[in-house]
N, C-alpha and C positions, 0 to 999 in steps of 0.2 A: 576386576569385575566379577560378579557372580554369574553361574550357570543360568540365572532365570534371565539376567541382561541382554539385549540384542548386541551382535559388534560391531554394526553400523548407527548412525545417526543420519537418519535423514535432510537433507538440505531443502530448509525453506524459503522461500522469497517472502519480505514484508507482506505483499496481498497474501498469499495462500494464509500466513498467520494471523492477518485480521479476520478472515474465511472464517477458519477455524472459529475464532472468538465470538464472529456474531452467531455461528451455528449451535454455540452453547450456550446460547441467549434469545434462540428460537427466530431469530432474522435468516432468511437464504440470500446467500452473497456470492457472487463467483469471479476470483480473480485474474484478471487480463493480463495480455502478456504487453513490457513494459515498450513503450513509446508508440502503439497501436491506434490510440484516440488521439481524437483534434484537440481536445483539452490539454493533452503534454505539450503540443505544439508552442504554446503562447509562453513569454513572460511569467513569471511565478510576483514577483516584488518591484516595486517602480523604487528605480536609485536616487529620484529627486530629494525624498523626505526620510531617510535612514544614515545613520550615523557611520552601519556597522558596513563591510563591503558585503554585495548582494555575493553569496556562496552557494547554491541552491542546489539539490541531487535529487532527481526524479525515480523514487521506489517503485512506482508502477500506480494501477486503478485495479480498485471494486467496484462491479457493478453488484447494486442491491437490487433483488428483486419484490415484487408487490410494496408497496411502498411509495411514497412523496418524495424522494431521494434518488435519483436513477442512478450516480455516478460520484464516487469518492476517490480522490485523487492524492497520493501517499508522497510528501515531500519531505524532505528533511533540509536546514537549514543552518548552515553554521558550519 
């Protein structure tokens, strides 16, 4: 490493990193801490009509603020 490098690397969670992204993009978003909302609560995927097995992992929620959107919800699947 060089002398201008930091020696740590900060640790992100999925939300804080989408945060970040919309704020470079002029959207304010601020992200929740993970299984807090009634939104995590529920089913992601119904297993009647999929092939694949339901594998589902709950990254956490953004909430957007000003905006048609109040609440984005970070899964990943597979």
């Amino acid at each position: 490493m060089h002398d201008s490098e930091p020696d740590t690397i900060p640790l992100k969670t999925k939300p804080e990193e989408f945060c970040e992204f919309l704020e470079k993009i002029g959207i304010k978003a601020e992200a929740k801490e993970i299984a807090t909302d009634e939104v995590e609560k529920a089913d992601y995927y119904s297993g009647y009509f999929t092939k694949t097995p339901i594998m589902v992992t709950n990254k956490g929620c953004v909430e957007l603020k000003n905006g048609n959107i109040d609440l984005v919800q970070i899964i990943q699947k597979g």
